[in-house]
N, CA, C and O atoms as a Tripos MOL2 file, in Angstrom:
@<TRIPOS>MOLECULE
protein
  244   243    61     0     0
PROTEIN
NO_CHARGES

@<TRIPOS>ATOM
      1 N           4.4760  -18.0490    0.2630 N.3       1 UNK1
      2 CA          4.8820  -16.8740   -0.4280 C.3       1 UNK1
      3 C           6.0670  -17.1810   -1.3340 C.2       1 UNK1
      4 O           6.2120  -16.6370   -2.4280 O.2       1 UNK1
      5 N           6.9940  -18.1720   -0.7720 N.am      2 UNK2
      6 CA          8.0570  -18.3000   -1.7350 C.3       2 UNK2
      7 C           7.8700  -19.2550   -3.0270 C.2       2 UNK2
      8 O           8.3450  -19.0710   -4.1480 O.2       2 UNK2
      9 N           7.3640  -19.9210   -2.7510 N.am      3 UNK3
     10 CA          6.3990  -20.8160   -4.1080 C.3       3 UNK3
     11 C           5.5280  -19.8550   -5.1430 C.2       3 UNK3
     12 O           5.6750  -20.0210   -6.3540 O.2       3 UNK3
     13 N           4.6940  -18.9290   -4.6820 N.am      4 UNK4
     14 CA          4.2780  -17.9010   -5.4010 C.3       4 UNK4
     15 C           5.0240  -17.1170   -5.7070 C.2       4 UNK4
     16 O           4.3330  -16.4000   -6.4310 O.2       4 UNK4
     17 N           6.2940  -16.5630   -5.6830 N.am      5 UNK5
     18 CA          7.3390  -15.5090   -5.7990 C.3       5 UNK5
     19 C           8.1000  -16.4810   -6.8010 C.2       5 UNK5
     20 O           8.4990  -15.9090   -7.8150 O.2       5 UNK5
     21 N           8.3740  -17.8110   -6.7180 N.am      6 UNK6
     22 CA          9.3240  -18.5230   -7.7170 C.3       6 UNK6
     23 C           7.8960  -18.5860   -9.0330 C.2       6 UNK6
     24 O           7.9970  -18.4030  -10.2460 O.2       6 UNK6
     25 N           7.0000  -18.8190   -8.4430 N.am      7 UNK7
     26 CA          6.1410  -18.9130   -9.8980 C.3       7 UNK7
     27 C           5.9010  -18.0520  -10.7220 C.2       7 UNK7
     28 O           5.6250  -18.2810  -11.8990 O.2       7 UNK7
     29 N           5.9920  -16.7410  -10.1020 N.am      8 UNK8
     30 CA          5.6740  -15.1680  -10.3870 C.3       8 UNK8
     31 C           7.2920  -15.1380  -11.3660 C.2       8 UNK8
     32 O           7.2050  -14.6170  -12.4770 O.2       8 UNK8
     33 N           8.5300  -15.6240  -10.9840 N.am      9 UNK9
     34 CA          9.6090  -15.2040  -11.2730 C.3       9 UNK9
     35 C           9.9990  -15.9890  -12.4720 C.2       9 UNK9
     36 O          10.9570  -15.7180  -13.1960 O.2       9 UNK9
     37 N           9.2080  -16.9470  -12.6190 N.am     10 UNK10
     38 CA          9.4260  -18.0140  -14.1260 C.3      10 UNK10
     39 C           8.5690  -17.2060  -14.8150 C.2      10 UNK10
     40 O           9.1130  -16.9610  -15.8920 O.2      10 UNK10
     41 N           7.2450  -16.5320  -14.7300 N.am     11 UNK11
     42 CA          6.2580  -16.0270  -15.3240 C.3      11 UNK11
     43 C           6.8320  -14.8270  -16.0940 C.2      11 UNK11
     44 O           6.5410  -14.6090  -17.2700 O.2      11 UNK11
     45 N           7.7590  -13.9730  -15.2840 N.am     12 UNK12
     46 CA          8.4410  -13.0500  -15.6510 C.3      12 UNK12
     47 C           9.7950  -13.1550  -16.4910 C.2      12 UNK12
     48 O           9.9490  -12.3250  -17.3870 O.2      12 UNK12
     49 N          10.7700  -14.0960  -16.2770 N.am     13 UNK13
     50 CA         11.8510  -14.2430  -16.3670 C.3      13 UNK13
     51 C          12.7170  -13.7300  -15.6340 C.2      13 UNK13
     52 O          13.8310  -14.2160  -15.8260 O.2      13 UNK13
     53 N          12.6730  -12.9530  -14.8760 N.am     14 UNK14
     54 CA         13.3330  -12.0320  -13.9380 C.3      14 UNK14
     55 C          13.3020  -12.1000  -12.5350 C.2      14 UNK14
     56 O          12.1800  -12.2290  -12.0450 O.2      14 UNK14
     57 N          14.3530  -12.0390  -11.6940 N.am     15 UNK15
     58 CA         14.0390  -12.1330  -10.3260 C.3      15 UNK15
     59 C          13.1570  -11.0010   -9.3320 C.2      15 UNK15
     60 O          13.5110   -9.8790   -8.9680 O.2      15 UNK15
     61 N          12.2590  -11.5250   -9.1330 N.am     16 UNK16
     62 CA         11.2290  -10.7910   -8.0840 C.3      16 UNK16
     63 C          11.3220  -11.2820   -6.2840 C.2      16 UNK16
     64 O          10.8470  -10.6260   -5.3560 O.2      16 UNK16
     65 N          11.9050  -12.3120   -6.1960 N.am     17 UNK17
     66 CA         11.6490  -12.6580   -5.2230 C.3      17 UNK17
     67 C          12.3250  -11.4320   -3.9310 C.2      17 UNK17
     68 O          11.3530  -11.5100   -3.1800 O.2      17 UNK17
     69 N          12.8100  -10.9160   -3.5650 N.am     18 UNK18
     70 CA         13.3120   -9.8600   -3.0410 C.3      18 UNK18
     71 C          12.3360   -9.0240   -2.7170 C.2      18 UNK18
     72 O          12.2920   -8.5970   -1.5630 O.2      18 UNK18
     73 N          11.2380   -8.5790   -3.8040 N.am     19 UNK19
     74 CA         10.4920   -7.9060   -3.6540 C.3      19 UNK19
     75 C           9.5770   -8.1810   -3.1240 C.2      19 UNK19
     76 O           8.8980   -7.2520   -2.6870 O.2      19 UNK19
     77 N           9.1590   -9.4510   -2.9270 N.am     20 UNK20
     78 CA          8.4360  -10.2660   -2.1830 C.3      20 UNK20
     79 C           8.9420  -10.1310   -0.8770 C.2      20 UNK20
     80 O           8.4460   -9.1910   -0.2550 O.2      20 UNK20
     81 N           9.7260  -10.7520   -0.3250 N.am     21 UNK21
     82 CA         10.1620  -10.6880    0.7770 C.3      21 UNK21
     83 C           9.8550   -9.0000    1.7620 C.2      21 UNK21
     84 O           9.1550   -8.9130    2.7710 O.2      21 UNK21
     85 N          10.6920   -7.7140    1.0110 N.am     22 UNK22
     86 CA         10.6870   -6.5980    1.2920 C.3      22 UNK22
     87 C           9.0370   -6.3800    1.4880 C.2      22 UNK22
     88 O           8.9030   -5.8600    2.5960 O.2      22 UNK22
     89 N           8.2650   -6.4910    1.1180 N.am     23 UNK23
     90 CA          7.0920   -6.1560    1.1080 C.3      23 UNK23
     91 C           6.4780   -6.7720    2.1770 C.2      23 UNK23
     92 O           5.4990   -6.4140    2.8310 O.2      23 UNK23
     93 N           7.1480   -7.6990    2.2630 N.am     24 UNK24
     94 CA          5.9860   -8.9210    3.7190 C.3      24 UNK24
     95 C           6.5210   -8.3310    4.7690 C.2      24 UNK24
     96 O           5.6500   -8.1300    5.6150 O.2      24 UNK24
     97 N           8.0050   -7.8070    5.2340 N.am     25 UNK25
     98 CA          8.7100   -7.1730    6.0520 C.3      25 UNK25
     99 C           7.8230   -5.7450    6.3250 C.2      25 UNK25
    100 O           7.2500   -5.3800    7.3510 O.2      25 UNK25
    101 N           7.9240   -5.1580    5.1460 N.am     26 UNK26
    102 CA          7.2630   -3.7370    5.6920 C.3      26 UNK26
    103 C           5.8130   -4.0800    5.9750 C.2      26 UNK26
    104 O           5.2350   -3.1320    6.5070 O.2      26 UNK26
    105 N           5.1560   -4.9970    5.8090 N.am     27 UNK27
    106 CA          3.6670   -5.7770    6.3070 C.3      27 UNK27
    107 C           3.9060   -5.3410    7.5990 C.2      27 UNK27
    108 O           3.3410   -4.4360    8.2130 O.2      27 UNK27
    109 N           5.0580   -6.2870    8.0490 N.am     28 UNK28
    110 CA          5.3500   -6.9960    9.1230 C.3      28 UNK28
    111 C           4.9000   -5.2710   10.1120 C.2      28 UNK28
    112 O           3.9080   -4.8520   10.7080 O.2      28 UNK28
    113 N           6.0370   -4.8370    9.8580 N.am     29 UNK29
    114 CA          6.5720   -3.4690   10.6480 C.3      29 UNK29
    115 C           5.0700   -2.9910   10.7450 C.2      29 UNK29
    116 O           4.5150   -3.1140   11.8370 O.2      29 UNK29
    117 N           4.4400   -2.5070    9.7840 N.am     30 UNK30
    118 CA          3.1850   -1.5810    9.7970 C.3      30 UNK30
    119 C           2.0490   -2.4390   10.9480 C.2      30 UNK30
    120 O           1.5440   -1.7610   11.8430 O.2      30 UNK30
    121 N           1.7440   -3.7880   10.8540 N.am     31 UNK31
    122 CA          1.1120   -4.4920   11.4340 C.3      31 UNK31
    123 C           1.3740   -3.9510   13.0400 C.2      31 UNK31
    124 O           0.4770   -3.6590   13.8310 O.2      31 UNK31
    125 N           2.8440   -3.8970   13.3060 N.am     32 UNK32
    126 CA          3.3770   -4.3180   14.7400 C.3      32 UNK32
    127 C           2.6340   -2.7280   15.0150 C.2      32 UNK32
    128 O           1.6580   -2.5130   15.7340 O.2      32 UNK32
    129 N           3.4730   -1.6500   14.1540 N.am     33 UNK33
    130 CA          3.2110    0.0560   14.4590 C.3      33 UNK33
    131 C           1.9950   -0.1510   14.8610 C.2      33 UNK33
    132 O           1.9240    0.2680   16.0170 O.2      33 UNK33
    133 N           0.5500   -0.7680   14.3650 N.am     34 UNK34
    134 CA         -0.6530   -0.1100   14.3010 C.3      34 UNK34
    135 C          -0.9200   -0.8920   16.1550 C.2      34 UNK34
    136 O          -1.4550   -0.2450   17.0560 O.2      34 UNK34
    137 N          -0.4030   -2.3330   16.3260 N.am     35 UNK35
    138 CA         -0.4890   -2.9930   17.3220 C.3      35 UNK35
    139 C          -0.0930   -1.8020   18.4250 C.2      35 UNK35
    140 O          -0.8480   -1.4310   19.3240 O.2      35 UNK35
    141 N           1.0550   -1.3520   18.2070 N.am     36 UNK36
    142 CA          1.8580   -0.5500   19.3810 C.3      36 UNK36
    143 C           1.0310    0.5590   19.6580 C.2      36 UNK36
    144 O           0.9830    0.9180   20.8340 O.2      36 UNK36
    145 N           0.0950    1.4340   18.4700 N.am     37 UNK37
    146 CA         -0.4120    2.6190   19.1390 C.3      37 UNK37
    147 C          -1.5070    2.1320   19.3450 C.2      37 UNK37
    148 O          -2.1740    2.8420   20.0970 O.2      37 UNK37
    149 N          -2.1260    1.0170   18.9390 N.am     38 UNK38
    150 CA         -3.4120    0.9060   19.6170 C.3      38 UNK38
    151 C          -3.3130    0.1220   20.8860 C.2      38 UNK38
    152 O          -4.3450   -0.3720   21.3410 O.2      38 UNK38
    153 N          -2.1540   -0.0430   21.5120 N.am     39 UNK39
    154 CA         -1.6020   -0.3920   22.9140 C.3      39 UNK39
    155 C          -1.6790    1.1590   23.4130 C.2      39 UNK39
    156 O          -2.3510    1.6160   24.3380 O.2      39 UNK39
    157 N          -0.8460    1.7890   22.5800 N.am     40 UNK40
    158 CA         -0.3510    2.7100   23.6390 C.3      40 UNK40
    159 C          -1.4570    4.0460   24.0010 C.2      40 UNK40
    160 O          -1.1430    5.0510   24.6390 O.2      40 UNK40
    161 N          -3.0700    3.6940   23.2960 N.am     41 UNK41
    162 CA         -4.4740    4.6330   23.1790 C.3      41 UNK41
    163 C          -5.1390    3.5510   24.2610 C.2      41 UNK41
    164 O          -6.2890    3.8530   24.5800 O.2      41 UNK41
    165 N          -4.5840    2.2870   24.9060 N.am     42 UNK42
    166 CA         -5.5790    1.1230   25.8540 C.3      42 UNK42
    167 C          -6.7570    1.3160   24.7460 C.2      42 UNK42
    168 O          -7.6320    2.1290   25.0480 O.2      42 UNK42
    169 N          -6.8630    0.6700   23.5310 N.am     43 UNK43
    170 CA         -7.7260    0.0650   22.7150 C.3      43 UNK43
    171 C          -8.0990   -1.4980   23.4630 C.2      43 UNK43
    172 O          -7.0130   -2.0460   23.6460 O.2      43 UNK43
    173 N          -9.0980   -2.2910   23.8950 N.am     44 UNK44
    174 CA         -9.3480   -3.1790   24.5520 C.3      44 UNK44
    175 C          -8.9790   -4.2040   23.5660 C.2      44 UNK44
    176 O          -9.0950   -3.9720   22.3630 O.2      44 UNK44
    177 N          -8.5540   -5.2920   24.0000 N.am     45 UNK45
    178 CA         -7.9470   -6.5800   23.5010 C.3      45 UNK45
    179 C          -9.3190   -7.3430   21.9420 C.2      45 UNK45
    180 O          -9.2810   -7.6530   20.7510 O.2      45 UNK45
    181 N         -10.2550   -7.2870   23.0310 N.am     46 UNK46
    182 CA        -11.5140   -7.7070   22.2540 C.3      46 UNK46
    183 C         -11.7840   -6.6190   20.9850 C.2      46 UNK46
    184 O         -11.9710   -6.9810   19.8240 O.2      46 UNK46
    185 N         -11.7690   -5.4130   21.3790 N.am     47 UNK47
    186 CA        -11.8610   -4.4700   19.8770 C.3      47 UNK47
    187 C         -10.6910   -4.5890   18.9430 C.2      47 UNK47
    188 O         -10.8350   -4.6440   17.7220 O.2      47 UNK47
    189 N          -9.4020   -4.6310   19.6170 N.am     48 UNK48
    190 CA         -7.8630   -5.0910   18.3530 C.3      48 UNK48
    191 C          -8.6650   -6.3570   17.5240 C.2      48 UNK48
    192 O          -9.0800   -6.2330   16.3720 O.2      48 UNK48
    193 N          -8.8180   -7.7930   18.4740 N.am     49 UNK49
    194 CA         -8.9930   -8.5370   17.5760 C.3      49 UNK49
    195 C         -10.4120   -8.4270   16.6990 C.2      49 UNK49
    196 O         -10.5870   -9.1420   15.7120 O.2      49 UNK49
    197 N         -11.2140   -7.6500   17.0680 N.am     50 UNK50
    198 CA        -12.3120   -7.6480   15.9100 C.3      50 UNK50
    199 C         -12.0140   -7.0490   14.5210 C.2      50 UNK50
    200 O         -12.2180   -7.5290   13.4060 O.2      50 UNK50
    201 N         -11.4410   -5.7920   14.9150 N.am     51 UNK51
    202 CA        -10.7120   -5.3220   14.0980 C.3      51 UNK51
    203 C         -10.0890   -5.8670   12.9180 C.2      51 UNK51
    204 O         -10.5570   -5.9400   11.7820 O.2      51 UNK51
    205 N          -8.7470   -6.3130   13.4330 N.am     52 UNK52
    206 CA         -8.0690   -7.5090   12.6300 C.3      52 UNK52
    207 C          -8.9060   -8.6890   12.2700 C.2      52 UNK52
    208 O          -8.5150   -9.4490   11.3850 O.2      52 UNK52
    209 N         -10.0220   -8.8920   12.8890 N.am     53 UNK53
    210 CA        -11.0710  -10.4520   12.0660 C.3      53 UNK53
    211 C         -11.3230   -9.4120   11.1270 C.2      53 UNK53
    212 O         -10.5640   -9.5040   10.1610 O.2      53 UNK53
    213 N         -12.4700   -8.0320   11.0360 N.am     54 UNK54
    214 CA        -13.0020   -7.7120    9.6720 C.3      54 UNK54
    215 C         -11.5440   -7.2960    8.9990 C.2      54 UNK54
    216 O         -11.5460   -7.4280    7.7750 O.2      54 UNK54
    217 N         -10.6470   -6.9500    9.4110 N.am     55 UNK55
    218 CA         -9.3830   -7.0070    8.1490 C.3      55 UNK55
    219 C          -9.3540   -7.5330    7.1980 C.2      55 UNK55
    220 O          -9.3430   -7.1110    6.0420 O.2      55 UNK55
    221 N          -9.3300   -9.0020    7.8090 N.am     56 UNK56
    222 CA         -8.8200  -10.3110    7.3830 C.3      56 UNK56
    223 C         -10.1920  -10.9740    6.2990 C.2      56 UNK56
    224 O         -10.3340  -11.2210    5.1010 O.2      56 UNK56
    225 N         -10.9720  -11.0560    7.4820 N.am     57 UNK57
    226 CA        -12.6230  -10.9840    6.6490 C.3      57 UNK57
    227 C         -12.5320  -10.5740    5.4530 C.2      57 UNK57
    228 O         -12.6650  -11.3650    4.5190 O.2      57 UNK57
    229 N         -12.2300   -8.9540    5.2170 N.am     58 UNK58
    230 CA        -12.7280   -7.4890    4.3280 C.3      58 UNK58
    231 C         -11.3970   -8.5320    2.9370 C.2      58 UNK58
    232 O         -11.5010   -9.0970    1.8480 O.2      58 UNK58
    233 N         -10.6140   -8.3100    3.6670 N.am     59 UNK59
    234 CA         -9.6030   -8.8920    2.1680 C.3      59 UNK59
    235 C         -10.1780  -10.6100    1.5940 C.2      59 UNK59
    236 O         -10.5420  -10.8330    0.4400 O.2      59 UNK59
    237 N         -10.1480  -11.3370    2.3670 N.am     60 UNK60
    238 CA        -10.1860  -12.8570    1.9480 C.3      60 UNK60
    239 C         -12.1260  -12.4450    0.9890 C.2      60 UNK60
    240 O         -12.7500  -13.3890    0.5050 O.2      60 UNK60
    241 N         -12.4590  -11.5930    0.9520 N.am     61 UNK61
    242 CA        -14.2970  -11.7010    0.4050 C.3      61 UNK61
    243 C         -14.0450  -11.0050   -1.2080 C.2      61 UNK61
    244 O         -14.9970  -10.8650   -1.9760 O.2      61 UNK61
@<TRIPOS>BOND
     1     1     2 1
     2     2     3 1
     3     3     4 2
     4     3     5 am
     5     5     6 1
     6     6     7 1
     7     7     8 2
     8     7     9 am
     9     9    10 1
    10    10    11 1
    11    11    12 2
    12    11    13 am
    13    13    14 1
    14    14    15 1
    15    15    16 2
    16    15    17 am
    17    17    18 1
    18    18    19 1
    19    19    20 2
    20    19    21 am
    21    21    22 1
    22    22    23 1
    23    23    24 2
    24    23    25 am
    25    25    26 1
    26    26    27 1
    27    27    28 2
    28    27    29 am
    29    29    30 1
    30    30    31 1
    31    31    32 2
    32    31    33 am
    33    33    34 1
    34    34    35 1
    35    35    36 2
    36    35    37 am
    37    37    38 1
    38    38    39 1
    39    39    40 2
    40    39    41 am
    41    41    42 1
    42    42    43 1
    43    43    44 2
    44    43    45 am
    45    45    46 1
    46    46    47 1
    47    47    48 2
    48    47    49 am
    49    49    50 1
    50    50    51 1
    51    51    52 2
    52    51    53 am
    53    53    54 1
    54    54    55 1
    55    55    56 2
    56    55    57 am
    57    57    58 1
    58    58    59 1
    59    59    60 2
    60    59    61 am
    61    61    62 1
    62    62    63 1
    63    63    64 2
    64    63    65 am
    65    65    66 1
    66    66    67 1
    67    67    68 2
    68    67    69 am
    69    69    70 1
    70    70    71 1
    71    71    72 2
    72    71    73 am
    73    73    74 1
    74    74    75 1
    75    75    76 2
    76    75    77 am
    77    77    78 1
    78    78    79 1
    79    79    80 2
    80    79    81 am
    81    81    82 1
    82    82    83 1
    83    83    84 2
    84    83    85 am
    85    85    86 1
    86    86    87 1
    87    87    88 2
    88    87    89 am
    89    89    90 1
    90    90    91 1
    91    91    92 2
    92    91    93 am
    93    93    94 1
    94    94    95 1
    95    95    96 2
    96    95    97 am
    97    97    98 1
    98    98    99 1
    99    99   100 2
   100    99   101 am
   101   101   102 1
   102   102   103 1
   103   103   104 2
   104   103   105 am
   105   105   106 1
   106   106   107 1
   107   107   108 2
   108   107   109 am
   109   109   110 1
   110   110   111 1
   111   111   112 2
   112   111   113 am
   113   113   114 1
   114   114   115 1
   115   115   116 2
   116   115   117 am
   117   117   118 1
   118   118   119 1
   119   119   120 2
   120   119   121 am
   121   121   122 1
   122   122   123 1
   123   123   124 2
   124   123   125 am
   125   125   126 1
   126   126   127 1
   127   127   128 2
   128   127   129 am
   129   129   130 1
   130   130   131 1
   131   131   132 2
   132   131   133 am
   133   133   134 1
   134   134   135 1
   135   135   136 2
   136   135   137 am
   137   137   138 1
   138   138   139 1
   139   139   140 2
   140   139   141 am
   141   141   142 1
   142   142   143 1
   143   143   144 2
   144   143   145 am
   145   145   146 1
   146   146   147 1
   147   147   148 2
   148   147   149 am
   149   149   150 1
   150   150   151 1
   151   151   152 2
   152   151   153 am
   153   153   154 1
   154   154   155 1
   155   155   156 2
   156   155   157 am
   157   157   158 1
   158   158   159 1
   159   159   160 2
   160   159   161 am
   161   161   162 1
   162   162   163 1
   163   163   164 2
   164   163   165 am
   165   165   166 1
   166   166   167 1
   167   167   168 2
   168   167   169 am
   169   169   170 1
   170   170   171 1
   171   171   172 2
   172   171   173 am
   173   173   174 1
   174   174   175 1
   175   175   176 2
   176   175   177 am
   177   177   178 1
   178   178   179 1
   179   179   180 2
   180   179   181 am
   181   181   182 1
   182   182   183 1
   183   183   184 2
   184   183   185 am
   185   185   186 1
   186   186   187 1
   187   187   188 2
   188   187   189 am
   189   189   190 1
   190   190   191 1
   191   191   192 2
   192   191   193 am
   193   193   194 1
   194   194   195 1
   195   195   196 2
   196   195   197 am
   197   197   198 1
   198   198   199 1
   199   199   200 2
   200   199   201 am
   201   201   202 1
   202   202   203 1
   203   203   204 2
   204   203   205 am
   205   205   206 1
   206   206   207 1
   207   207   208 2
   208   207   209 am
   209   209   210 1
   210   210   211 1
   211   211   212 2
   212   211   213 am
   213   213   214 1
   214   214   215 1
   215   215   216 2
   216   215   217 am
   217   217   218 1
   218   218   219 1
   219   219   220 2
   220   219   221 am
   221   221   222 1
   222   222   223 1
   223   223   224 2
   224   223   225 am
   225   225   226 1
   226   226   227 1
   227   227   228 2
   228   227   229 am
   229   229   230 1
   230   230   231 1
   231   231   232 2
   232   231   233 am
   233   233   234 1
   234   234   235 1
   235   235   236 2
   236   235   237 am
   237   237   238 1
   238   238   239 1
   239   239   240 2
   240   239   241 am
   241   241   242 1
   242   242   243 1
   243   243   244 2
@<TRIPOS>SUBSTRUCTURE
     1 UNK1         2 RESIDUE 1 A UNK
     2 UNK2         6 RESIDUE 1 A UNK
     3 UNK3        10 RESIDUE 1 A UNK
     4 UNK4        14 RESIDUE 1 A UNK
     5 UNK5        18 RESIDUE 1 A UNK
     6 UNK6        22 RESIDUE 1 A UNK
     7 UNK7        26 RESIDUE 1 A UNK
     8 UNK8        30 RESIDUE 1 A UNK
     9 UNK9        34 RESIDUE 1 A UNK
    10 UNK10       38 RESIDUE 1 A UNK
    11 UNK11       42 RESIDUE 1 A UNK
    12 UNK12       46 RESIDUE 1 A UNK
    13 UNK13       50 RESIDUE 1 A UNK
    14 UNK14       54 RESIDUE 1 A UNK
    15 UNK15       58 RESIDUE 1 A UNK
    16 UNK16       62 RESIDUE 1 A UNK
    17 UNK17       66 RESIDUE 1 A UNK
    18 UNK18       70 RESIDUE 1 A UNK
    19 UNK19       74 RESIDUE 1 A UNK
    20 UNK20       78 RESIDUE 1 A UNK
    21 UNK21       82 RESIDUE 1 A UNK
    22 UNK22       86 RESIDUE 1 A UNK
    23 UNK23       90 RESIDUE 1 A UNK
    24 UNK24       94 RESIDUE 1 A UNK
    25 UNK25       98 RESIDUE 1 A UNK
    26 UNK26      102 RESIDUE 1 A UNK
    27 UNK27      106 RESIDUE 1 A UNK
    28 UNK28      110 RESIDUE 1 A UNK
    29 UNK29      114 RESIDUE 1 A UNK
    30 UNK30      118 RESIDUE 1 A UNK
    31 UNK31      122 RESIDUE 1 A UNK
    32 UNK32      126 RESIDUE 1 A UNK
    33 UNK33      130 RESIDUE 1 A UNK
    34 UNK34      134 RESIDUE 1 A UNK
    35 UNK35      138 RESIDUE 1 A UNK
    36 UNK36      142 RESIDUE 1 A UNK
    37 UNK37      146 RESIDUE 1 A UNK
    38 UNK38      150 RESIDUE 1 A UNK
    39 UNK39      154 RESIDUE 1 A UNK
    40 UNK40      158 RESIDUE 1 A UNK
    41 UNK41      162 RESIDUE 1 A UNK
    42 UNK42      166 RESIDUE 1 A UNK
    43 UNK43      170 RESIDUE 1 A UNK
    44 UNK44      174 RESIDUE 1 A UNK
    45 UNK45      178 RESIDUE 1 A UNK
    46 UNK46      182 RESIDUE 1 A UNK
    47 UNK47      186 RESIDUE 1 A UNK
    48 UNK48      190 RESIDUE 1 A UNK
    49 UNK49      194 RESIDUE 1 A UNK
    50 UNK50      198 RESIDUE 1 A UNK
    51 UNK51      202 RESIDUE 1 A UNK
    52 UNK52      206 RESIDUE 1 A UNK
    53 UNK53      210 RESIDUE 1 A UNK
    54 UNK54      214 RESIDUE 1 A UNK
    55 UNK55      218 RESIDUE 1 A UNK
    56 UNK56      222 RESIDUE 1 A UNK
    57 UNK57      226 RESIDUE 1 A UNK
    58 UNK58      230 RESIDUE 1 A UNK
    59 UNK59      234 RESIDUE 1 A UNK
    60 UNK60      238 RESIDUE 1 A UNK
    61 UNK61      242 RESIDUE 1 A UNK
């Protein structure tokens, strides 16, 4: 991410990298939130991670 954020920031002239960062953070947070209530509904281990595979799947296609 920081190699892409310095390349993004020559591309621009301007510093972006910050915004980069802030954004992977609030990733971060939302990721954990969705982890915590689908703990706290006993969503089964095997359905979280399928879940998160077609996530991951759905974006990388």
């Amino acid at each position: 991410m920081t190699v892409h954020a310095a390349a993004v920031e020559r591309q621009l002239g301007r510093p972006v990298m910050p915004r980069f960062f802030a954004v992977f953070s609030l990733g971060t947070v939302a990721v954990a939130a969705v982890g915590v209530l689908m703990t706290a509904q006993r969503v089964p281990v095997s359905i979280h991670a399928a879940v998160v595979a077609a996530v991951i799947v759905g974006r990388s296609a």
